[in-house]
N, C-alpha and C positions, 0 to 999 in steps of 0.2 A: 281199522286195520288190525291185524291180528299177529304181531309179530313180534317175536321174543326179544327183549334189551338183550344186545350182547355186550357182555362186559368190558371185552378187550377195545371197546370204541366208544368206551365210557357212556353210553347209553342210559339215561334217565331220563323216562317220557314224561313231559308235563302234563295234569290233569285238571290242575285248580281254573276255572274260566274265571275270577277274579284275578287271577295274579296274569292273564293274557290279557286282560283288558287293561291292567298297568303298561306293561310292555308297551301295547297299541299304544297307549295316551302318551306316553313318554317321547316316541318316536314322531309325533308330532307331524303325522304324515299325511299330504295333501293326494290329492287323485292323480297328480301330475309326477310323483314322486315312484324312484325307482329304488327298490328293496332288496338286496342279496340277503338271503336269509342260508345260514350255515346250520346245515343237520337238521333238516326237518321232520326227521323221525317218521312219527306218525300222522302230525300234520297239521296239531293243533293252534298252532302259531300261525300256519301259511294260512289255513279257511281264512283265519279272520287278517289277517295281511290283505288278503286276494279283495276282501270285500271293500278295502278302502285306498289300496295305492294302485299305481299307474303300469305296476308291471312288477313283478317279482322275481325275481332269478335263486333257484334252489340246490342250493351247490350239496350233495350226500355219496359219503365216500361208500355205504353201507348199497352191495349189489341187490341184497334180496328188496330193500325197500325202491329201487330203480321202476319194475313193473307196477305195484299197488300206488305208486305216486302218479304214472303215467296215467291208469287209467283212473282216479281220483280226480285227475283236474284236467283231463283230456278236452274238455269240453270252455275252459278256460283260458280263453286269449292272451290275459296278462297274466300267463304263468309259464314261466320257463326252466326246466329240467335240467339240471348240467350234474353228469357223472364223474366225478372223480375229490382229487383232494384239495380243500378250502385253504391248506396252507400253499400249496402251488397255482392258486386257480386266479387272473390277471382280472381285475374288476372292470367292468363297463369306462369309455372313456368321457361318459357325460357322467353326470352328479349323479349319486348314490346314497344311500344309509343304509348301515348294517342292523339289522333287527333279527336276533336268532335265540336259542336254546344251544349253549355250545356243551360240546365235552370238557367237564374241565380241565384234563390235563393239556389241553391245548390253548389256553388261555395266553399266556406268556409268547409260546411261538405266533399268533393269532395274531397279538398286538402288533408284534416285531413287524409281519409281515405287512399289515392294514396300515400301519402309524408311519414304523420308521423307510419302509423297503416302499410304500407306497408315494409316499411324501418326497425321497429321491427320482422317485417316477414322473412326477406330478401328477399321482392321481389317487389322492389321498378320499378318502367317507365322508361327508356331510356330518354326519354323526354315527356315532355307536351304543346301540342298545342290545345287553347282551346279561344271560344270567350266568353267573359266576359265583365260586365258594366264597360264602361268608367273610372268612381269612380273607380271603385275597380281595374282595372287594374294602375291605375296611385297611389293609396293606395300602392299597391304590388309592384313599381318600384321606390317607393319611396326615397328621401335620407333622410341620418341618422336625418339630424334635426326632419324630419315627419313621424320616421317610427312607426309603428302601430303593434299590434300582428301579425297579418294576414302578414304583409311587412317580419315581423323578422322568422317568421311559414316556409316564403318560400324559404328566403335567408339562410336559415339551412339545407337545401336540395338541391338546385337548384340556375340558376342563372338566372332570368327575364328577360324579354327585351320587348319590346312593337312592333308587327311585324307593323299594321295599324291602322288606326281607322276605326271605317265603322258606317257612319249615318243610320237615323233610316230606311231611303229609302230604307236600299238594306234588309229589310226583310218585311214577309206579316203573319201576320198581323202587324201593324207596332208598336213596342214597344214606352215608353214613354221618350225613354231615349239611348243615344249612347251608342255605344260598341267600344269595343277594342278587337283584337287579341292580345294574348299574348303565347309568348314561354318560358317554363321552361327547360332548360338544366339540368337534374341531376345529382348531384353527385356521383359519386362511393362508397362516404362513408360522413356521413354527416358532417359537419363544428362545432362538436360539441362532447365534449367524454362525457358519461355518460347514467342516466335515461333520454329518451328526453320524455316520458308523465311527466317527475316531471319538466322538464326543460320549457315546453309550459304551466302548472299549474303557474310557477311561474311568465312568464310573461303577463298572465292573470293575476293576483293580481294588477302584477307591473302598469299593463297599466290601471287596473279598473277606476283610475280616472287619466286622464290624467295632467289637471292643477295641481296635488298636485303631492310633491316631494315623492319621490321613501320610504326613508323613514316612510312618513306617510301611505302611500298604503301597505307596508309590513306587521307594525305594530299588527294589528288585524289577519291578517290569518297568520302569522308564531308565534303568541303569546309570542314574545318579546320584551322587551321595545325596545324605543327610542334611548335609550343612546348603546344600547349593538348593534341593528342597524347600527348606528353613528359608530362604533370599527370593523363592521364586515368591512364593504364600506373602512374606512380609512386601514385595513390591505391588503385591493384589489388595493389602490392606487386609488380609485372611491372618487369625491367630494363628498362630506356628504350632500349636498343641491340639486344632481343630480334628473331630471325628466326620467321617466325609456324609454322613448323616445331618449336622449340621450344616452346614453350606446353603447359601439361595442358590437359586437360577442365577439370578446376578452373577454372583460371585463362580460359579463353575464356567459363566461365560468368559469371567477373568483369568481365570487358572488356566483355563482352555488357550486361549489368545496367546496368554505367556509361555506358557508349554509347547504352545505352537509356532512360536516366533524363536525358540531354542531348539539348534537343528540336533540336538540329543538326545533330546527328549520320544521326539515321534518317528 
């Protein structure tokens, strides 16, 4: 296919056939297995999709690439075309894995929409394999000392792991910046009971400012003092000086519970 990256849809075509054979092998995917694959550009990801899963569905927001994909795999059964945008686009309601080349400024919305918006659905991915910035794949695998919204968004749904790295070489046009493969194993049911939009609002506040203690980020958007703060943390068994960086899972499911059982709070 012959067709210009455009930059405004973040467009880097992969070209390395090693770092597509990771992806493949990562994705772990049987002939019976059903694959949305997001931005298939030019297409190098899908051939070799097409040759080993049970059916593909190729979501591409990009018009000009619409006809040279139709008539590229027109001849293939278990390939399915869908026009438009992968952050509005409702997944299959049988099992799935996501296996793609994504833009990365959409990575964050991406997750939101697959993880948390799907999982309220009940129809969350089997798994997610997807290439993403360097940064952010090493953000999302992060340990507790450095974790981030985005680290804690994923480890509530899934389990991370960093399959390769892949330099800027092995794509054209050549980004400014490495990448990473990364694999998200899903969960059956998420690491977390409750409201999870109230649960990912709260660690949005928590993390707003990172150098300041958990306390003072509270503060202003749950519209309780200080001191009553300080009471909720000490009846969670939580230090009252904690940065919300620190915290397990555990422990925000505790904070969560109590927050949520004070009608002030939420």
């Amino acid at each position: 296919m012959v067709v210009a990256a455009k930059k405004s849809l973040g467009q880097n075509f992969l070209k390395d056939a090693s770092i597509l054979k990771k992806i493949i092998d990562a994705a772990e995917i049987s002939p019976t297995d059903t694959i949305l694959e997001i931005g298939p550009g030019k297409a190098a990801l899908t051939t070799e999709l097409l040759k080993v899963a049970g059916e593909v569905i190729a979501v591409e927001l990009d018009q000009r690439l619409i006809p040279l994909l139709r008539v590229e795999f027109c001849h293939h059964r278990n390939f399915k075309l869908v026009h438009g945008d992968a952050l509005k686009f409702t997944p299959p309601s049988t099992p799935y894995k996501i296996v793609a080349n994504i833009p990365y400024y959409i990575t964050s919305p991406l997750l939101n929409h697959f993880l948390l918006e799907q999982f309220q659905s009940g129809n969350p991915p089997e798994m997610i394999v997807f290439m993403v910035q360097k940064e952010v794949a090493d953000k999302i695998i992060a340990k507790r000392e450095k974790d981030s919204v985005l680290s804690m968004e994923v480890k509530i749904f899934g389990e991370p792991e960093i399959v390769t790295y892949v330099p800027k070489e092995a794509f054209e046009p050549r980004p400014k910046v490495d990448s990473a493969v990364i694999k998200i194993r899903v969960y059956d049911k998420p690491k977390f009971t409750g409201d999870l939009k109230k649960l990912i609002w709260l660690m949005h506040i928590s993390f707003s400012q990172k150098r300041k203690k958990l306390v003072n980020n509270l503060e202003g958007p749950l519209k309780i003092n200080k001191d009553e703060i300080r009471k909720i943390l000490t009846s969670c068994e939580i230090n009252t000086d904690v940065r919300a960086e620190d915290l397990t899972l555990e422990e925000w499911q505790k904070l969560f519970n109590e927050l949520h059982s004070n009608p002030h709070s939420f």
